[in-house]
N, C-alpha and C positions, 0 to 999 in steps of 0.2 A: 470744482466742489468735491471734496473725501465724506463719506459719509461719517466719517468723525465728525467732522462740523456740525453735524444736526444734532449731537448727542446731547447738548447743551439744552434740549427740549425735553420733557419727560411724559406731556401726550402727544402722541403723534397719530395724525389719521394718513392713512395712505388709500388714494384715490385711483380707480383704474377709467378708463373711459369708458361712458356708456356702452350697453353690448359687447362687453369685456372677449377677447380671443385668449388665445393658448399665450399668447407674448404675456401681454399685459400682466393676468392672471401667475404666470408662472415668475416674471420678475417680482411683483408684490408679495407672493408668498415668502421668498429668498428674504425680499427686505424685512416682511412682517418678523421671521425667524430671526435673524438678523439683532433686530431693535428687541424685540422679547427677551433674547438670549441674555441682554443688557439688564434687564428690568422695567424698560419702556411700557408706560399705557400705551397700547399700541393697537387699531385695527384696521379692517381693510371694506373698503366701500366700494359701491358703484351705485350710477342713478340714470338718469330716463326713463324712458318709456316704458321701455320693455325689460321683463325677467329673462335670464340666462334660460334657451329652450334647448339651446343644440346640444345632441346625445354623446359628442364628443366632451364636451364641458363638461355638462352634469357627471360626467364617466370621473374627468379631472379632477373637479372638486369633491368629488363623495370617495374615488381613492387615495386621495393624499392628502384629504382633510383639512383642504382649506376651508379656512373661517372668513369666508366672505361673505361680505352684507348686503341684500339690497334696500335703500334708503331713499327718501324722497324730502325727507330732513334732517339738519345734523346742527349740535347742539357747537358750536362758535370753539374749535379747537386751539390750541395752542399752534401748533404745528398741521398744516394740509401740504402732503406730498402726493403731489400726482405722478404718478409711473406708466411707461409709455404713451404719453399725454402732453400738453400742457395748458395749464389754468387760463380760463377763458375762453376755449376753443369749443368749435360748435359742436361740437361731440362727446362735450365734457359736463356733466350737469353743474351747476354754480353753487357753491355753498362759500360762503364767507369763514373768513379764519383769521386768528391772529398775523400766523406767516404763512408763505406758502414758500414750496421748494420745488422744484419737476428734474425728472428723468426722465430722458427720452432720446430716440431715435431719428423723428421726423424734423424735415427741412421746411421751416415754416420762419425764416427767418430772423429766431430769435439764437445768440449764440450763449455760451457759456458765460456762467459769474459767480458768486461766494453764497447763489443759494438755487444752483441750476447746475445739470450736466445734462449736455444737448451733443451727441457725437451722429451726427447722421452719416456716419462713415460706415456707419456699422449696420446691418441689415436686423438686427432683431434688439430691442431692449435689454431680454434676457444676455445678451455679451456685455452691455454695458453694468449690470447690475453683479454678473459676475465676474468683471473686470473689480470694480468696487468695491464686493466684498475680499475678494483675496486678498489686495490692496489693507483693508481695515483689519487683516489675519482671522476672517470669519472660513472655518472650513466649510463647504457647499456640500462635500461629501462624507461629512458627520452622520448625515440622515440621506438617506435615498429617495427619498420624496422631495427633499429640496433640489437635488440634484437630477432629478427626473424633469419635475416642474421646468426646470431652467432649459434643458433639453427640449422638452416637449417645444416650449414656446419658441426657439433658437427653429429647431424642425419647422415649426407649420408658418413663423412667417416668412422662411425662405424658400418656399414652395418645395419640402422634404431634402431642404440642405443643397438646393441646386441652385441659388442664388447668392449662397456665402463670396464673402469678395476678402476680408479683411482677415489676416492672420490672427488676427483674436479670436472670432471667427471659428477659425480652426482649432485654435489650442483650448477652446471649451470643450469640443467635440472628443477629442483628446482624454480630457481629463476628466470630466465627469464620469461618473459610478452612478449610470444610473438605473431604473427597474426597466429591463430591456420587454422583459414580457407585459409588464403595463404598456410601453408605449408600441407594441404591437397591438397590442388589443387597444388603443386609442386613437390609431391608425387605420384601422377597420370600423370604425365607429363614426368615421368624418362625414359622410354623404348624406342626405335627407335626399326623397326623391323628388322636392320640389331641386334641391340645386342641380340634381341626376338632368332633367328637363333645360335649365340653364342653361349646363353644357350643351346640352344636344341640339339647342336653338342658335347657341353662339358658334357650335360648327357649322350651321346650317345656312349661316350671314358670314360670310369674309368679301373683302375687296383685294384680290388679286392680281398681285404686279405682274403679268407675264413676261415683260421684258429681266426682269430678274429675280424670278423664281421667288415670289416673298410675296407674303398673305398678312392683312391685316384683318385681326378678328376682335371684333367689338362684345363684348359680354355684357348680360344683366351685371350690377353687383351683387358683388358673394363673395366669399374669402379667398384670400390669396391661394392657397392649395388650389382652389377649383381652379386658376387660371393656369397655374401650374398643369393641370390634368388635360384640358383643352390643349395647352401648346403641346406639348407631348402627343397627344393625340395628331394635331396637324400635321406635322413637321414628317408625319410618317408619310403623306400623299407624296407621290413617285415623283411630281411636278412640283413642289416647294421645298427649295433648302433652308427658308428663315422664315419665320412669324412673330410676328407683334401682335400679343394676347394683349386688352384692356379692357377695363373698366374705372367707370365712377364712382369716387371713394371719398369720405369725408375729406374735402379739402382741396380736389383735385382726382386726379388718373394713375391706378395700379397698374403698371405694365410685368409682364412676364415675357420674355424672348427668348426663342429656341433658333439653334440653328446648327444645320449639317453641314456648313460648307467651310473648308481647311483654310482659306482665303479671308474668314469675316469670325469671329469669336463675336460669340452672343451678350460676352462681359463687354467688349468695346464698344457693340455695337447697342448694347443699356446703357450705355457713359456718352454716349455721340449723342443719341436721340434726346438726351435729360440734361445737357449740359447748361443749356440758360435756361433749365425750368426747375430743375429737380436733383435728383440722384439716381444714379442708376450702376449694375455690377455684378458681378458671378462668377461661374464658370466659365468656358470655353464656351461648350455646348448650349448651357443652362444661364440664363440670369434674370434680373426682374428691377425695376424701378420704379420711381414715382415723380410724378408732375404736378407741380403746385398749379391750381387754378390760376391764381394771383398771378404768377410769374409767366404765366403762359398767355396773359391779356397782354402782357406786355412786350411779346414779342410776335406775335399774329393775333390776326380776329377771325382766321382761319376755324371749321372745326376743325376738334381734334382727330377726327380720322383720318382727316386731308393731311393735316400738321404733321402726323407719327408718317405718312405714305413720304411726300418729301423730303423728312429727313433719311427716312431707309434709303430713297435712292440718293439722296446726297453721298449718306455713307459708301455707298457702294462704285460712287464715282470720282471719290476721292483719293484713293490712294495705288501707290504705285508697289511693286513687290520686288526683293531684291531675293533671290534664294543661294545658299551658299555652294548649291551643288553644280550652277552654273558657274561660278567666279564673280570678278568685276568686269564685265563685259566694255562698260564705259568709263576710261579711266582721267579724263579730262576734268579740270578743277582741282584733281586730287593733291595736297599738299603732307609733305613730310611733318610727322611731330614726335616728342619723344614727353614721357609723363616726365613731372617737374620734381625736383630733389624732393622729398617729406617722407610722412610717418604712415607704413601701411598697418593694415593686420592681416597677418596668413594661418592657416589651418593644415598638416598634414591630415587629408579624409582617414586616414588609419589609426588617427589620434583619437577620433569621435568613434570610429565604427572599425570592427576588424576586414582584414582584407577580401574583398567578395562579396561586404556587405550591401542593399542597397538602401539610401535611404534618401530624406527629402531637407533639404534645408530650406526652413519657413522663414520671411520677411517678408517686407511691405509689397513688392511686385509681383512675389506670387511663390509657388512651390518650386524648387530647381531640384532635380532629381538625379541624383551622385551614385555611383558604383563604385568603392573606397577600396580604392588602389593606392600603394607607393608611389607611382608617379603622377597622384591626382593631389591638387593641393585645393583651399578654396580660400579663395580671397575675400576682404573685408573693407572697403572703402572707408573713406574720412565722415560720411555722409550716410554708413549703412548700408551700402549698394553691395551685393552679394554674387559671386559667379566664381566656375572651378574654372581653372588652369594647370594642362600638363605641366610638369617639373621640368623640364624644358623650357619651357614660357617663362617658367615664373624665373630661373635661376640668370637667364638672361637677361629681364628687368627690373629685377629685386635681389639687395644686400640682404640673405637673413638676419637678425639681429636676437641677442638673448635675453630679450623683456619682456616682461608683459603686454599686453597690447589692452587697450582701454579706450571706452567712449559711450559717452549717453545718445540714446538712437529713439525716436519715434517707436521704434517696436525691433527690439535689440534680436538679431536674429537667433534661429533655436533650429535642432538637430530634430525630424521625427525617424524612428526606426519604423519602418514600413511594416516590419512581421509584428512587434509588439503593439504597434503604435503609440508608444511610449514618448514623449519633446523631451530635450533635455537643451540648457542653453550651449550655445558655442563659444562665447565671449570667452570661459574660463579657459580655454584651451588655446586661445590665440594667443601671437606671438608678434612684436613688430617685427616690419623688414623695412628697408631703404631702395627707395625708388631712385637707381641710377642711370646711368648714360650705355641703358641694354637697348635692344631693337627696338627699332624705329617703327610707327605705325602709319598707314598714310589714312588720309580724313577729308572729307569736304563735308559742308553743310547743306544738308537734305532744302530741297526747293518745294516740296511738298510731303502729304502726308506719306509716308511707306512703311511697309512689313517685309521683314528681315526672316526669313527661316534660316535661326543659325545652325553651327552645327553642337551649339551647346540648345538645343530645340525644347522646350519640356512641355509649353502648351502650345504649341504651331507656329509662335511667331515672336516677335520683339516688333514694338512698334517705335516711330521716328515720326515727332511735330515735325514741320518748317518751322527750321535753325537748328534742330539735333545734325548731329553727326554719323553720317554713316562713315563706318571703320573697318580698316582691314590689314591683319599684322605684315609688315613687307615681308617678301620674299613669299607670300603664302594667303592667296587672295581665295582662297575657300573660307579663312579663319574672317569670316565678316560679319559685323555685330553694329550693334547702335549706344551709343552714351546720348546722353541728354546733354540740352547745351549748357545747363548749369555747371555740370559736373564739369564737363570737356572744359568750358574756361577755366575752371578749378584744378584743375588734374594737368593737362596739359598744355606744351608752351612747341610751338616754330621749330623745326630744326633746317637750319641756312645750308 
């Protein structure tokens, strides 16, 4: 769904879910401005039980003037768009409407269609509403209140930006202009001392894995920041490298995961634990997910404290570690391959950034962090797949060629400069090359889970399902890395 498609409406109510948060509140504003800007009848609601009390909100709304409503009746709209919600859910008060539309974040198994956008890939609404508006050439950063709002909520429901996973994600963060001194002062404004008490209960109750250093810590409900503030807090005792913060939350369990150990990333290990329930994703250090009630009846009848304790040690006894400063110690199975004739994209890094520069090339796997050098090139898969290569490497398996280089990508990768922190895309600056008959690579397929520390390293590791590829350029068995086996059947073929 574009929100062009809804313009064909001309009242539109936009609906936030009861006890409205920072997300909620701050993507509806974007919309309401948004449809205004148009000329749309246009307002913004919420209903339950309860009035907005927390002094974070009230702060929100009285500095950046939103016009929200609370309602208990609503007179039969034309158009009902619910934002960070969706219609019918137990947390959403029911008002009848000609149409109805939602935006949203959450994994409640309803997916995308011509009067819904549903990206639960994404950790906070406000990405998806300002993926949306740029898309519809709505500027966000016309007004500083709109682009604060959008911030704020992006911030508080990623536990202060420590559970972002998704390069959109990022290049909000990026780009917004927004009132830095407000969201300092709405940042200091978060706590009530009934949730102060929360925390100090929920550190006070954890179930502690001794066998592998990891605490699981059960919380009252309260908002995601607080679980945020607890992991952070644990994760300091001298005897736990990892914790699983939770609570219950409309629909299911808010997890937050912290973890100090170079061997386990807190994003994998939010994407391990959520995998047939939910979603989960982050940082390194830092990440957070969610677990559908639903979906978690039907894979135990376990509680959930037992369920989350399980999977940590599952995760922890899964996989194997290969690091590149050791070599390939075991070279058996390993078979020769060479990539298969086609069309790449390459980047000289001097092209995007002067020499000395450092900066980050954003796409879907994550940040890879370059130091743009003459002999550093960065390469550009058929599929989007992003990593640098000495000019050595590349001149060995790659014809340059003098075209353009071109492709529609999931999330087309993008250049940030570190000091300014400025995105800029790379696409325009790529070039094909020709994948010919250069070194040889050897490969066998991974028999279980493992993590690779390459020596292109930028968050600790590269991971490998059973049937990825662990790889290693010949003649030069430090240069070890992992493809996916999509790819690797894609990309490369046998050499006899």
């Amino acid at each position: 769904m574009k929100l062009t498609d809804l313009l064909r409406f001309n009242q539109i109510v936009i609906q936030l879910h009861d006890n409205p948060d920072a997300d909620a509140v701050g993507s509806g504003y974007a919309l309401f401005r948004y449809f205004k800007s148009l000329g749309k009848d246009v307002k913004m609601i919420y209903g339950g039980r309860n009035v907005i009390s927390k002094s974070n909100m009230k702060l929100m709304l009285s500095e950046l003037e939103i016009p929200l409503e609370y309602t208990r009746e609503l007179e039969k709209p034309e158009l009902l768009l619910t934002v960070d919600c969706q219609y019918g859910q137990g947390n959403v008060a029911h008002f009848d409407a000609e149409n109805v539309a939602v935006i949203d974040h959450h994994a409640t198994g309803k997916i995308s269609d011509e009067m819904s956008e549903i990206r639960c890939n994404l950790v906070s609404c406000s990405t998806i509403c300002y993926a949306m508006l740029k898309d519809a050439g709505f500027d966000v950063n016309a007004d500083s209140r709109i682009a604060t709002g959008l911030y704020y909520g992006l911030y508080m429901d990623s536990s202060q930006l420590s559970e972002i996973s998704h390069p959109l994600d990022r290049d909000m963060i990026d780009y917004l202009r927004y009132d830095k001194s407000l969201v300092t002062r709405l940042k200091y404004a978060n706590f009530s001392i009934s949730e102060l008490e929360t925390a100090g209960i929920a550190i006070s109750h954890n179930n502690y894995l001794d066998k592998y250093r990891a605490a699981i810590v059960k919380s009252d409900p309260c908002d995601p920041n607080i679980l945020g503030v607890i992991g952070d807090f644990v994760i300091q005792v001298d005897s736990i490298d990892i914790c699983v913060i939770f609570n219950e939350c409309a629909g299911g369990y808010k997890l937050s995961v912290r973890s100090c150990s170079i061997e386990a990333a807190a994003n994998e290990l939010a994407a391990f634990i959520t995998a047939e329930t939910g979603n989960g994703g982050g940082h390194f250090n830092k990440a957070g997910g969610f677990i559908s009630a639903d979906s978690l009846k039907k894979v135990t009848a376990e509680p959930i404290e037992r369920y989350l304790a399980e999977r940590v040690e599952e995760y922890l006894t899964c996989y194997d570690v290969v690091r590149f400063t050791d070599g390939i110690k075991e070279r058996e199975r390993f078979a020769r391959f060479r990539k298969k004739a086609g069309i790449f994209g390459y980047v000289k890094s001097t092209d995007v950034a002067p020499e000395g520069k450092e900066f980050r090339i954003r796409t879907l796997e994550g940040d890879v962090l370059v130091t743009s050098r003459n002999d550093i090139y960065i390469m550009i898969g058929s599929v989007g797949e992003v990593y640098p290569v000495e000019a050595g490497k590349f001149h060995a398996k790659y014809t340059p060629l003098d075209e353009p280089f071109t492709g529609e990508f999931e999330y087309a990768p993008s250049v940030i400069d570190i000091a300014a922190g400025e995105p800029c895309e790379i696409l325009p600056y790529a070039k094909k090359c020709r994948a010919g008959q250069g070194a040889a690579i050897l490969a066998k397929p991974l028999d279980k889970f493992t993590k690779v520390f390459s020596a292109w390293n930028y968050e600790g590791y590269m991971s490998g399902q059973k049937g990825d590829f662990l790889c290693y350029t010949e003649g030069d068995d430090n240069d070890v890395y992992v493809v996916k086996r999509k790819i690797f059947d894609a990309l490369y073929e046998p050499v006899e």
